[in-house]
N, C-alpha and C positions, 0 to 999 in steps of 0.2 A: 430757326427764326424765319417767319414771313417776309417775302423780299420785298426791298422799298417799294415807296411808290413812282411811276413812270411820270417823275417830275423834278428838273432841276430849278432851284430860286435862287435871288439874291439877298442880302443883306444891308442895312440900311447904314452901317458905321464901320467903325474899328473897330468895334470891341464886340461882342456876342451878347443883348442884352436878353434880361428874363423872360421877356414874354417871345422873342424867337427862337433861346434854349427851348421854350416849350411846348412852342409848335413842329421845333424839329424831333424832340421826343415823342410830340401824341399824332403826328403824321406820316414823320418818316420819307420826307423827298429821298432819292436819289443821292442826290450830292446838292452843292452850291458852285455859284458862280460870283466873283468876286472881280469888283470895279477896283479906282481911283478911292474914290470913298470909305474904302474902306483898308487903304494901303497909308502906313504912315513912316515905317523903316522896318526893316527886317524882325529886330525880336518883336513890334508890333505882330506884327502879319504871321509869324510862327507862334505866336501866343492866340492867335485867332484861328488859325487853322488845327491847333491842336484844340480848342473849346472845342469846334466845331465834331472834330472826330470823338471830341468825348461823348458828345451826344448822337450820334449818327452811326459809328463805329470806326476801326483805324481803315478800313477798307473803302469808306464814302471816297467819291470823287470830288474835288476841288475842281473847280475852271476858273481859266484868266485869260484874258483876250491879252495874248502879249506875240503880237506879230513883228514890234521893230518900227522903226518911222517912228508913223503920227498915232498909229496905232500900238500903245503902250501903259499898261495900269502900275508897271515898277518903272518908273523914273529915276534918274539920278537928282538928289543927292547921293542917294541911297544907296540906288542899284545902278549897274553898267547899263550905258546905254545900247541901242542894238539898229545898225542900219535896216533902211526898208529893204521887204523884198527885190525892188526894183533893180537895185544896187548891184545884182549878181547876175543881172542876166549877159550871158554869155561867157561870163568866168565860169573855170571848173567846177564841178559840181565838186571838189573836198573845200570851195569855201564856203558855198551855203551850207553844207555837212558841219564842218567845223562853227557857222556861227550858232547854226540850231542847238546842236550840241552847249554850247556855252549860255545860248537862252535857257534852255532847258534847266540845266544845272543851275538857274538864278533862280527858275522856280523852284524847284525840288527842295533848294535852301531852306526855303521858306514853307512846304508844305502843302506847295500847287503841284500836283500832279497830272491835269487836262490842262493841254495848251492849246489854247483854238487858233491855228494855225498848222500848216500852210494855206492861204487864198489862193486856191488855181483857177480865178475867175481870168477869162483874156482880160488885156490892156490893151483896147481897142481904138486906134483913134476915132475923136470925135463922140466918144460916148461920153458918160456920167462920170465925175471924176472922183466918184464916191470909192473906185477899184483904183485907179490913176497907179503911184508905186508902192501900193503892197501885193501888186500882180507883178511877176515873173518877166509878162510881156507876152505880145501879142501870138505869137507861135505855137501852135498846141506841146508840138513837139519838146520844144524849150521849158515850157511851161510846165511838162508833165516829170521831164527831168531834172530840173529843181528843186520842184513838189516833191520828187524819189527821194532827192538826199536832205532836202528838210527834213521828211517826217522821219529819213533813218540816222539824222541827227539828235530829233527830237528823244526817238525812242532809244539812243543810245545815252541820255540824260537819265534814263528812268519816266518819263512822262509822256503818257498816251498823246498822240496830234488830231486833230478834227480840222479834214479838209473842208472846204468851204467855196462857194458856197452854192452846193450841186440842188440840181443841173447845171448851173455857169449864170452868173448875176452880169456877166462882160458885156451885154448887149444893152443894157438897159440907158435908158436916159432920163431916169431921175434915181435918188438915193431911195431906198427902202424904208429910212430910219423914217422919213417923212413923206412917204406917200408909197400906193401901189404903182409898180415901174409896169409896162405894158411893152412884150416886145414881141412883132409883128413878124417877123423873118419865116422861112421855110424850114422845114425839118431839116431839109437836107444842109442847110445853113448852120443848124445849132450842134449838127453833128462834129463842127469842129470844135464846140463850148463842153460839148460831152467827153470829148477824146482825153484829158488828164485827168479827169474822174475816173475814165474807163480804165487808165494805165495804172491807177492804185487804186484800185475797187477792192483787191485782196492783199493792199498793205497790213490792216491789221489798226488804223487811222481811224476813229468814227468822225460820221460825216454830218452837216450843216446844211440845214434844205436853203432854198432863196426862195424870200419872199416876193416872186416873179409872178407874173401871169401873162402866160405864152400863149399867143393866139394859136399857132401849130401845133399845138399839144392839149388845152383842156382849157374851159372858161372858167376853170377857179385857180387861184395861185398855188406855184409847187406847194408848198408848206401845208396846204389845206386838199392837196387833191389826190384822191386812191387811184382815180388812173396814172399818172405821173411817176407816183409813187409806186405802186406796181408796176408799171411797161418800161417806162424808162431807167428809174434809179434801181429799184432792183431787177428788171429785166434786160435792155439795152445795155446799160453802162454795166452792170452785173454787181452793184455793188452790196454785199450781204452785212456790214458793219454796222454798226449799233448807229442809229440815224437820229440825230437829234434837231429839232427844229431850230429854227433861230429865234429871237427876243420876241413873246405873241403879245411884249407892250408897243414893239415897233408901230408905225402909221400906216404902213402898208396892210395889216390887218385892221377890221373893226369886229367890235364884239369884247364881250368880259372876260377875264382871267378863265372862270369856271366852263364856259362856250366854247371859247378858245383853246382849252387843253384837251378839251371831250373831244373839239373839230380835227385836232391834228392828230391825237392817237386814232383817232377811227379812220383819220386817213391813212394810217400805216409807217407816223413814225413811232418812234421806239420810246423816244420820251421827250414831254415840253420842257419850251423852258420859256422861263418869266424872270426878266431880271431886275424888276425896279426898286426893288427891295423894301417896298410899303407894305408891313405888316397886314395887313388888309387883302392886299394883291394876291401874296402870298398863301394866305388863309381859304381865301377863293377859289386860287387856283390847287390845294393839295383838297380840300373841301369833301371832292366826287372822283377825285383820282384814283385810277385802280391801282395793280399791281404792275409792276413791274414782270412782262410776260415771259412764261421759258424761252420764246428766240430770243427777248432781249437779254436775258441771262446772259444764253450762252455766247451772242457776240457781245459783250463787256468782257465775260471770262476771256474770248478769244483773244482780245484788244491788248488786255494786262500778258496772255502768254507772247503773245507779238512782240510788245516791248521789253521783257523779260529774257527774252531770247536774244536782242540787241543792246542789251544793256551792259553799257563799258562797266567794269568792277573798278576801276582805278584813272579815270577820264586826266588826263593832262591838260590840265587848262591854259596852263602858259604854251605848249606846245600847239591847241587848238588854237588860240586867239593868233598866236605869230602866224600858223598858217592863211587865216582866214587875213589879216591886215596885208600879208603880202600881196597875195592876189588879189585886195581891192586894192591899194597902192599900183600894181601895174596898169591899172585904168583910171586912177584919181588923175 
């Protein structure tokens, strides 16, 4: 079989209707990426995510933005709720271990297998509060060992992680979702925003460009630029993981679906993605989309042997959750 194409979309509901069964049949994204909108309780979302693999295969990738906080598409009633990253900076790393873990396994219930998270953007004072606590906190250091044991939580759920959101979105002083952030600092400056990137560059994690435009590094945003994209993500920071753009309906780009997906694989990521789930969008954006290239292949393959290699056969969940409640209990 021909491989997908280098594009992941979203979906407009809960349910899978005809005419996106049948653009996912005659185009072939990737995978999907799945909101709020489309989460209603569990056997919902498990009846959604298997339509979806019917038509895609059992191997497509699911994504769901479930970092914990404010950042969460499974809610309670439903689902457990999940403190923010914030919460664990400075406790051992077996609590952020243990909650990843027990995220994880909420998705996998249900059929999400990409969890975009860990953010190892700093938490900077004084900047954008768009990072504020789903970052680790302001320390690379900190921040990079957190990052470890999220994503070896993650992947011990069964569910690939996508750090975010490299090179480092921490400097910024506006939100991406509504405008281009612009940040001016020195190289030598952003080399601290690189350093948790650089420390899981060979987790096995694919990774989330930011939609940034760094005056030290290039006059078009990461997302959109092959210098960036070559010198630094894969060169400096070394990172060889399946690289996936962030939302190309965000504000901080302009341009159309079809523009926009050509702009970013020619820059050198691996695959867009477009989340808004308007059938339209969607059509646009898989339209002129190529293949899915052999390095992308081979790091997705890497990605699934990564987490396959840390994947508990038998996860304790009451065992994880008591761990992880004690150690936030000693700082609540």
């Amino acid at each position: 079989m021909a491989p997908p194409r280098a594009a992941i979309i979203g979906l407009s509901g809960p349910v899978l209707l005809a005419d996106e069964a049948a653009l996912l049949r005659e185009r072939r994204p990737l995978g999907v990426i799945l909101f709020a909108r489309n989460v209603q309780d569990p056997a919902q979302l498990a009846a959604l995510t298997a339509a979806i693999r019917d038509e895609l295969g059992e191997d497509a990738p699911i994504l769901v933005d479930q970092e914990g906080g404010r950042v969460a598409r499974l809610r309670p009633p439903h689902f457990p709720p999940f403190p923010a990253a914030g919460r664990f900076e400075s406790l051992p790393a077996e609590a952020a271990q243990a909650n990843a873990t027990l995220l994880g396994l909420a998705c996998a219930d249900v059929g999400l297998d990409v969890v975009c998270a860990p953010v190892l953007d700093l938490r900077l004072p004084g900047r954008h509060s768009v990072v504020g606590d789903r970052g680790f906190g302001a320390d690379p250091a900190e921040v990079a060992r957190l990052g470890a044991a999220w994503v070896a939580g993650l992947q011990a759920a069964g569910t690939i992680p996508v750090i975010k959101h490299i090179p480092g979105h921490g400097r910024a002083m506006a939100d991406s979702h509504l405008e281009l952030p612009r940040v001016d600092v020195s190289l030598r400056e952003l080399q601290a925003d690189f350093a948790p990137f650089k420390a899981l560059a060979g987790s096995g994690a694919w990774g989330m460009t930011a939609h940034i435009l760094f005056d030290a590094l290039d006059d078009r945003p990461a997302t959109l630029s092959k210098k960036i994209i070559e010198t630094v993500i894969r060169g400096e920071i070394g990172f060889d993981g399946l690289l996936l753009s962030d939302d190309l309906a965000m504000k901080a780009l302009s341009g159309t679906p079809a523009a926009l997906t050509a702009a970013v694989l020619a820059a050198g990521c691996d695959v867009a993605l477009n989340c808004t789930g308007v059938l339209a969008d969607s059509q646009a954006a898989l339209a002129e989309c190529p293949a899915l290239t052999e390095a992308a292949q081979r790091r997705l393959a890497e990605s699934r042997a990564a987490t396959a290699a840390r994947k508990l056969p038998r996860p304790d969940r009451a065992m994880l959750a008591a761990t992880r409640d004690a150690l936030l209990k000693d700082v609540a």
